[in-house]
C-alpha positions in Angstrom: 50.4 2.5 -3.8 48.6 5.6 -3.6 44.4 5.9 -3.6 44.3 6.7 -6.7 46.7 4.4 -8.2 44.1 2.2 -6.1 40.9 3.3 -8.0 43.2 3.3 -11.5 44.4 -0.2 -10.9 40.7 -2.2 -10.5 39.2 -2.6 -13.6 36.4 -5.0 -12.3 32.9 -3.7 -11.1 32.4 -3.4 -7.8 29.8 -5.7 -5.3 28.1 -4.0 -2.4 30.2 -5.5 -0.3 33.3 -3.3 -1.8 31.6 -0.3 -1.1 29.2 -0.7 2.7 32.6 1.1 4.5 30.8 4.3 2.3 27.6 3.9 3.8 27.0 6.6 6.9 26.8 4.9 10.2 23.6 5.6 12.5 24.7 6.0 16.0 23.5 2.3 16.9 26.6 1.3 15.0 24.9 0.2 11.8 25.4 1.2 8.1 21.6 2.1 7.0 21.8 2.3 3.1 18.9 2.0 1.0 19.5 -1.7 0.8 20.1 -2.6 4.9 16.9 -0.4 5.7 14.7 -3.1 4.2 15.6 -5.5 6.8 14.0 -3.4 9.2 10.6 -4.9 9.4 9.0 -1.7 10.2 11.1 0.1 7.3 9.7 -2.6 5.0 5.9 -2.6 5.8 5.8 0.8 5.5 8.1 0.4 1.9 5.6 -2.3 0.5 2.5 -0.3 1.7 3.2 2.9 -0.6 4.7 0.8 -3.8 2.1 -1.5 -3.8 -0.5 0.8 -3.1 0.8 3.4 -6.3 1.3 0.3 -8.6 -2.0 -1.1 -8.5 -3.9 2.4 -8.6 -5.8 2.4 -11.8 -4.2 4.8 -13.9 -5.4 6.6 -17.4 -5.2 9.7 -19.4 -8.4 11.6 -19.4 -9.8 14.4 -21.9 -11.9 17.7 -20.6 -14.9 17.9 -21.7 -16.6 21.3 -22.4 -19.9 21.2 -19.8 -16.9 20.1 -17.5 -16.8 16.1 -17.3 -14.1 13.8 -18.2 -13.3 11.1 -20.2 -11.0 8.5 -21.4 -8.9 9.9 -24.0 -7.9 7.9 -27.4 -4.0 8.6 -27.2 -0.6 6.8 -27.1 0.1 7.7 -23.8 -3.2 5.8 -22.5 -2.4 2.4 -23.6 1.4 2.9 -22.0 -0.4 4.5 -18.7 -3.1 1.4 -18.7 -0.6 -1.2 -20.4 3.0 -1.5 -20.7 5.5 1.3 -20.6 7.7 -1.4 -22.4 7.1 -4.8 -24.3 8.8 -6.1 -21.1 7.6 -4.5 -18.7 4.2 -3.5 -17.4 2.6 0.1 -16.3 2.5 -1.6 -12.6 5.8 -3.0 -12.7 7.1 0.4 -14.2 5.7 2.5 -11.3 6.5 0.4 -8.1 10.7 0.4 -9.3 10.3 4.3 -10.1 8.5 4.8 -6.5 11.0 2.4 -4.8 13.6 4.3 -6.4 12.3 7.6 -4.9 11.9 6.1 -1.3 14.8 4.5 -1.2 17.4 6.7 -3.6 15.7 10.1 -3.5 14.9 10.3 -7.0 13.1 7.9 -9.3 13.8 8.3 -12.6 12.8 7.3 -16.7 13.1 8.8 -19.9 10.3 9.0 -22.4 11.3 7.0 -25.4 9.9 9.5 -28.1 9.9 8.9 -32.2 8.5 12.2 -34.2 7.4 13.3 -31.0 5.0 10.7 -29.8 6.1 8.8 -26.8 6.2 4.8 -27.9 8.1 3.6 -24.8 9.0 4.9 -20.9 12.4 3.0 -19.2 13.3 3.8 -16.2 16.9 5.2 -15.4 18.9 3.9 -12.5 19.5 7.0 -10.5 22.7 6.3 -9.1 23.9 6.6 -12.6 22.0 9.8 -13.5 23.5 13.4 -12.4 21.2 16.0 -12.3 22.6 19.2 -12.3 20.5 22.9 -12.1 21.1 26.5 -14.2 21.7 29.0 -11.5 19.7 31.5 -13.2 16.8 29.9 -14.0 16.6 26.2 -12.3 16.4 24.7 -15.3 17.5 21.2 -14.7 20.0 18.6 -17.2 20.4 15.0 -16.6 23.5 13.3 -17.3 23.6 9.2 -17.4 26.3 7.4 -17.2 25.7 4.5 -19.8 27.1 1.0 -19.2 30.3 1.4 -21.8 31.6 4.0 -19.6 30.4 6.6 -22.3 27.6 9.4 -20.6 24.5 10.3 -22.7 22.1 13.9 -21.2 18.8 14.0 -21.8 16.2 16.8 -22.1 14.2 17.5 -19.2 11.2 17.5 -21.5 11.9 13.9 -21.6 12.4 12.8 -18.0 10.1 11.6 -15.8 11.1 12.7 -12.3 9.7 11.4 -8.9 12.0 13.5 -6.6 12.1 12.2 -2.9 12.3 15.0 -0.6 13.9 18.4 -1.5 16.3 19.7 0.5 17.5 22.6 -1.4 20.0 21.1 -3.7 19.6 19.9 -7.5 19.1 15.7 -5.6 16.6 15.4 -3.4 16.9 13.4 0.1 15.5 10.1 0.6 13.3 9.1 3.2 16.1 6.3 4.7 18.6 9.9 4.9 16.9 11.5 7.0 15.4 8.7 9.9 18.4 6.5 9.6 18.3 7.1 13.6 15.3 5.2 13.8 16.0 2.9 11.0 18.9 1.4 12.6 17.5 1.2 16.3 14.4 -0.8 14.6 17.6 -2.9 12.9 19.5 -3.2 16.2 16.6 -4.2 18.2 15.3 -7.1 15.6 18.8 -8.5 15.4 19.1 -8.7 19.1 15.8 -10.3 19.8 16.5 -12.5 16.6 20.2 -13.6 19.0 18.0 -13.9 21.7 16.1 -16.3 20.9 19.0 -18.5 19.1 21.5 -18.4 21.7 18.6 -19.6 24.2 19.5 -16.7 26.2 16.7 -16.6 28.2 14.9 -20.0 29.0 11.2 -20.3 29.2 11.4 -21.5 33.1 13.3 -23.2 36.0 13.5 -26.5 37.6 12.8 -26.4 41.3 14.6 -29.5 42.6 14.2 -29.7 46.8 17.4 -30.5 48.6 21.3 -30.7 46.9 22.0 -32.2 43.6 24.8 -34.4 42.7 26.9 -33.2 39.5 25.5 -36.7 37.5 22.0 -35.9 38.8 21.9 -32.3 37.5 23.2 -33.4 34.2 20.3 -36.8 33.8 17.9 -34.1 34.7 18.7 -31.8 32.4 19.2 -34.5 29.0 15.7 -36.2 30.6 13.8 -32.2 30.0 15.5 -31.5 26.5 14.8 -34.5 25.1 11.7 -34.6 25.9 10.5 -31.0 25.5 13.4 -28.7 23.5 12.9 -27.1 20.2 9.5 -27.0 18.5 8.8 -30.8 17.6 8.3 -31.4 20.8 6.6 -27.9 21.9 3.1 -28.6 24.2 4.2 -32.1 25.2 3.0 -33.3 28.9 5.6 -33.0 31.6 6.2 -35.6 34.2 8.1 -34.4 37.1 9.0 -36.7 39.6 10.7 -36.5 42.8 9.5 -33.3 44.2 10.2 -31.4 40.8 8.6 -28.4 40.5 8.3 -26.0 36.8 8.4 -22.8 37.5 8.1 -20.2 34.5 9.9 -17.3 34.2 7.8 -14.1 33.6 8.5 -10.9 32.1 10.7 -8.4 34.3 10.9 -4.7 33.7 13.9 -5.2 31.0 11.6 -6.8 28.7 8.8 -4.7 29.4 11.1 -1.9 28.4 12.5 -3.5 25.3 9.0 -4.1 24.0 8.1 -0.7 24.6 11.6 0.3 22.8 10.4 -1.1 20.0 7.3 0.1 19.7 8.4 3.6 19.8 10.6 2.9 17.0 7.9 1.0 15.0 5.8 4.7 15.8 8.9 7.1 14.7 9.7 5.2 11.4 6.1 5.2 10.6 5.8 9.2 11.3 8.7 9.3 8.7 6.8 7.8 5.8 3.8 9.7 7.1 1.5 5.9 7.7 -0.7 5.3 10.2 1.0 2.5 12.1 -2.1 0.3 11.8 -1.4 0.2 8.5 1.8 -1.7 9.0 0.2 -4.0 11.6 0.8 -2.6 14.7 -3.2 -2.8 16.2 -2.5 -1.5 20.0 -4.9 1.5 19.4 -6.8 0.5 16.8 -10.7 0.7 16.6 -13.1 0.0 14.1 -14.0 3.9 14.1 -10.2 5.5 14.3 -9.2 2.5 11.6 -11.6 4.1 9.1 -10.6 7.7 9.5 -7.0 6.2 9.6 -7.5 5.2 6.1 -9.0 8.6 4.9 -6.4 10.3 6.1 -3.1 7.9 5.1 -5.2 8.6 1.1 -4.9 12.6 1.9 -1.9 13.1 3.7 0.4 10.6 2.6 -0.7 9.0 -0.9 -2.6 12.2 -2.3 1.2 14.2 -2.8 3.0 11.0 -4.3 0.0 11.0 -6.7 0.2 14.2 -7.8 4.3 14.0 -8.0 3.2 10.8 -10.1 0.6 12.6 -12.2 2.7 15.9 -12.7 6.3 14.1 -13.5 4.5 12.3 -16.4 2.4 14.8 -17.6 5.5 16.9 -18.3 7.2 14.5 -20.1 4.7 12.7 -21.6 2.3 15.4 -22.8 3.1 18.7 -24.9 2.3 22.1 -23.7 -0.4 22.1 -26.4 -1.9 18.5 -25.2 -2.0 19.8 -21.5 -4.7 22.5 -22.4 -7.7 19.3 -22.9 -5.4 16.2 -21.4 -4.8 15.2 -18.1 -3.2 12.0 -16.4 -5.3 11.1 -13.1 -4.5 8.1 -10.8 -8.6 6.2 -10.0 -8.1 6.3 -5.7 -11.7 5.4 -5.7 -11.6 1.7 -4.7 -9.5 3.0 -1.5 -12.4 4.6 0.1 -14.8 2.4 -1.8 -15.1 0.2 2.2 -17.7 2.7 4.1 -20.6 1.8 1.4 -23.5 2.3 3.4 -22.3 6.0 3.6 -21.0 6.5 -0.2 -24.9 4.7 -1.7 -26.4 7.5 1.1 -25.0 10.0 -0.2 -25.6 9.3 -4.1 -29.5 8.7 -3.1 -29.4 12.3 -1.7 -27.4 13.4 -4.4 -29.5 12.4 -6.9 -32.8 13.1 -5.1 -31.8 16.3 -3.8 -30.7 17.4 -6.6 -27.6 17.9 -7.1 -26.7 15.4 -9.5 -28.5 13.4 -12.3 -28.6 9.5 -12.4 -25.9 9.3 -15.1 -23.7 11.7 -13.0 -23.9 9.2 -10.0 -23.6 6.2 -11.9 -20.5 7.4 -14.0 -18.8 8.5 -10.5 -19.4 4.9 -9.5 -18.0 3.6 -13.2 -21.2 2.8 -14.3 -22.7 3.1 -18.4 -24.9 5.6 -18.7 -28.9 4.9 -18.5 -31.6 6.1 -20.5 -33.8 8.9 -18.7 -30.8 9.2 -16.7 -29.2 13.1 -17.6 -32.8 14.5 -15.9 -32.2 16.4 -13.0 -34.6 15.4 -10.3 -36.9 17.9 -8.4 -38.1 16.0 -4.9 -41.7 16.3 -4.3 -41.6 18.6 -1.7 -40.1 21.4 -3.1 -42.6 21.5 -5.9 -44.7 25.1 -5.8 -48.0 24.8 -4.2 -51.3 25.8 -6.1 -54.3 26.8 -5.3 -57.2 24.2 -5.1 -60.0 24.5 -7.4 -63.3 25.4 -5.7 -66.0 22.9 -5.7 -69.5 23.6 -8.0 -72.5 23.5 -6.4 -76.1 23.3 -8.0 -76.2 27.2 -8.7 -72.8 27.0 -10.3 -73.8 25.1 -13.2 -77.3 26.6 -13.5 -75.3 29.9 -13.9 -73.2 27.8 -16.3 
């Protein structure tokens, strides 16, 4: 039978079983595919960290005011953005499958469910269904899905929302599991073999130092005597009783596992360099400080969350909003409440603010999401910037006669 007659003769669908001899091999030996990389622990913490992170951002459609502020605009689009994108599915549950998509897949995808113009509904697209393909000429791009009858429906690009993973020149972007399946499947590797390790009883927690020769009975009463009494975790921190000149002696840690730890953390460290988080993020505290924690966390919110944010806030403006609606609207995710920790410094710095001046009460307050006060759109002048005058000069007796 030729390979074709192959493809022509199966008629069910296929598991992903049928298909892991397609998945690219790392050089470890292991097929890293977008669903393997998640056992990875590393590959995972740093995967839950940015979708749960996006999902839970507040996120709302905002209208321009003229002297320059913002607020919450009275639109469709807000109650899918702050909502549900579907009566079965929530804003938060829409954009942690569309970001998983992206890091996992390259491309996270949805169409815009639009009647009369107005979009009612947002459902996300399965992107190993979807082609993209680009015009030559002008880059325009066309999305092809392939529906579940076998028939294929395109779609506008007006009407896609597109969170592209990372472009590599071609009409699909590149996925972050592409490019560092290297240190993907060392991470992989490493866990599976300590994982062994530890079930095989490989390596044993100490030795029994027994003077003189044992017998072949001896060596075997001795040995049921310890594992009954002390194997496996039930029994873990029970009181040994050697007799006989028995000595415990524990085994400690040789250069082999001093270089296996170290192996592993320089894959934890490479993995989290390819999703751009600080690896105290993901857990791993052996240079953490209080002080470098904090500017950590500024910086994972302006070099790593800030561009999926604005990916996020650009792919749905586009498809969401009309040329036209783009002039006063705007889509903004709220990233306040992630550097919201250092108050002390964010309350000092509204107090000079407002005192200084710079802003007015209300300003400070509605930065903070506060209501407005009363009294509160006056812009302060501190005390000591006030002109001086000149004092009056006292009257004396000959004053007032004069007078």
């Amino acid at each position: 039978m030729r390979i074709l007659d192959w493809f022509r003769s199966e008629k069910r669908a296929m598991q992903y079983a049928d298909y892991m001899w397609l998945v690219p091999l790392s050089s470890t030996g292991v097929a890293v595919s977008a669903e393997t990389a998640l056992t990875s622990p590393t590959t995972l913490a740093c995967f839950r960290l940015l979708t749960d992170v996006i999902s839970t951002l507040p996120l709302h459609l905002y209208q321009r005011l003229p002297e320059g502020g913002k607020k919450r605009a009275e639109h469709p689009v807000e109650k899918l953005l702050a909502g549900f994108t579907a009566p079965w599915e929530s804003s938060e549950s829409f954009r942690k499958k569309v970001t998983s998509d992206a890091i996992l897949r390259a491309d996270g995808l949805a169409v815009a469910i639009k009647v009369r113009g107005e979009t009612r509904e947002i459902h996300r697209l399965d992107p190993s269904a979807v082609k993209i393909e680009c015009d030559r000429a002008t880059g325009e791009p066309k999305y092809t899905a392939t529906l579940a009858d076998g028939g294929t429906k395109e779609y506008r690009w007006q009407d896609i929302v597109h969170l592209p993973g990372i472009f590599t020149g071609g009409p699909h972007s590149k996925s972050i599991i592409d490019l560092a399946r290297e240190a993907i499947g060392i991470d992989i590797v490493m866990a599976q073999h300590q994982a062994k390790l530890f079930a095989n009883g490989a390596r044993p927690a100490g030795l029994l130092k027994v003077p003189g020769k044992l017998t072949e009975p001896a060596v075997n009463r001795i040995r049921e005597s310890w594992n009954s009494q002390h194997q496996g975790s039930d029994n873990s921190g029970k009181t040994a009783i050697l007799e006989g000149g028995v000595e415990f002696e524990p085994i400690s840690l040789n250069s082999t596992d001093a270089q296996f730890l170290e192996l592993r953390k320089l894959a934890i460290e490479d993995i989290a360099r390819a999703f751009g988080v600080p690896s105290i993020l993901i857990g791993s505290l052996d240079r953490a400080t209080w002080k470098n924690a904090e500017e950590l966390s500024r910086q994972f919110l302006t070099y790593t969350l800030r561009p999926w944010l604005n990916a996020w806030q650009a792919a749905l403006e586009r498809a969401l909003l009309t040329a036209k609606e783009r002039d006063s609207l705007f889509i903004e995710f709220t990233t306040d409440d992630l550097v919201r920790a250092d108050l002390a410094a964010r309350f000092d710095a509204f107090f000079k603010s407002v005192g200084g001046p710079w802003l007015t009460a209300n300003e400070a307050r509605a930065a903070d999401n506060h209501a407005p006060v009363d009294g509160g759109d006056v812009l302060r002048t501190p005390l000591n910037t006030a002109p001086a005058t000149t004092p009056k000069k006292d009257l004396n007796e000959d004053d007032v006669a004069a007078a």
